[in-house]
VEXDREN-2710 file (C-alpha; in Angstrom, 1 decimal):
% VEXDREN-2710
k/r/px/py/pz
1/UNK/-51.9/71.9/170.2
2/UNK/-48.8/73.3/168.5
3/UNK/-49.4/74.7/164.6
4/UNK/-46.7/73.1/162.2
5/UNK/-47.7/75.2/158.7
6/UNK/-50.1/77.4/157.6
7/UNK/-51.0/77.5/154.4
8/UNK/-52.3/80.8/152.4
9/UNK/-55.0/79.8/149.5
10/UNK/-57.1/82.0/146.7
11/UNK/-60.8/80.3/145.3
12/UNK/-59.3/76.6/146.6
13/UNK/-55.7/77.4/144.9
14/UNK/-52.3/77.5/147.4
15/UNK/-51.1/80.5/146.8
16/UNK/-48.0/79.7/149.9
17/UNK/-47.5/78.6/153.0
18/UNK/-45.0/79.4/156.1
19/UNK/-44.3/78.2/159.6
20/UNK/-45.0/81.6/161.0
21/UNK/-48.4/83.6/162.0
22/UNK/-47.5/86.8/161.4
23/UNK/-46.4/86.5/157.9
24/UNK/-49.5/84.3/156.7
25/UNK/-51.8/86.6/158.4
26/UNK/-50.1/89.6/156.8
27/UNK/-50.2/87.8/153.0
28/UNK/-53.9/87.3/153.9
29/UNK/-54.7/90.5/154.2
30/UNK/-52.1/92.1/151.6
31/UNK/-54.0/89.5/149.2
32/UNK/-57.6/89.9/150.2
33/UNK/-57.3/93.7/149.7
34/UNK/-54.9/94.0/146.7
35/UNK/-57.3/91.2/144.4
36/UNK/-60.7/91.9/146.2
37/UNK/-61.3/88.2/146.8
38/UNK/-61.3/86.3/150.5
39/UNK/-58.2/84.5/151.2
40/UNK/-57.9/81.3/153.5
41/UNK/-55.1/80.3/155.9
42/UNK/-55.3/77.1/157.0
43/UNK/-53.0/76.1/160.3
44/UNK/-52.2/72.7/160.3
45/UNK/-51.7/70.9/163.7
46/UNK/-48.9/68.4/164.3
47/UNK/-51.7/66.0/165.3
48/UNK/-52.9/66.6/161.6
49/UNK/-56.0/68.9/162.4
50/UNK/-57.4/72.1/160.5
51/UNK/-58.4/75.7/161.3
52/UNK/-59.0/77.3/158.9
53/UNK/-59.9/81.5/158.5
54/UNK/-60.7/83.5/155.8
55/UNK/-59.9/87.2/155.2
56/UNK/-62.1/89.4/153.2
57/UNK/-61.1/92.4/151.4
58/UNK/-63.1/94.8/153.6
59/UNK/-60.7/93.2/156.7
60/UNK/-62.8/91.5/158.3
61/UNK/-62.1/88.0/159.8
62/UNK/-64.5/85.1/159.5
63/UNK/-63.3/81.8/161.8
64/UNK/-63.7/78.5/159.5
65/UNK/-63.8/75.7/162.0
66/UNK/-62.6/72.5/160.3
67/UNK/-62.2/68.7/161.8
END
C-alpha cells in the first residue's frame, strides 16, 4: 500500500495537502498547537483508501481508521 497525498484539514475544511509525511505531520502539529483545535491528515492510498489521524493541541495522536 503506497500513500499518494495526504491531505491536512481544520473542523472538515482542507487547509493543504502534500506528497510527503514529514511536512503534513509537521503542519499538523504546527496547526493543532498554534489554533488549539485537532487537525486531521488524511493519507490517501493509490488504491483509493483512507487513514486518517488527528492531532490535538496537547500532542497527542489519536489513529482514525477509515474504509
Amino acid at each position: 500500500m503506497m500513500v499518494v497525498i495526504f491531505n491536512i484539514s481544520v473542523h472538515g475544511e482542507k487547509c493543504g495537502s502534500t506528497p510527503l509525511l514529514y511536512q503534513a505531520v509537521r503542519t499538523a502539529k504546527l496547526n493543532a498547537q498554534r489554533m488549539g483545535v485537532a487537525v486531521d491528515v488524511d493519507a490517501i492510498t493509490e488504491d483509493g483508501q483512507t487513514r486518517r489521524v488527528q492531532y490535538l493541541p496537547d500532542g497527542t495522536l489519536c489513529k482514525l481508521w477509515m474504509q
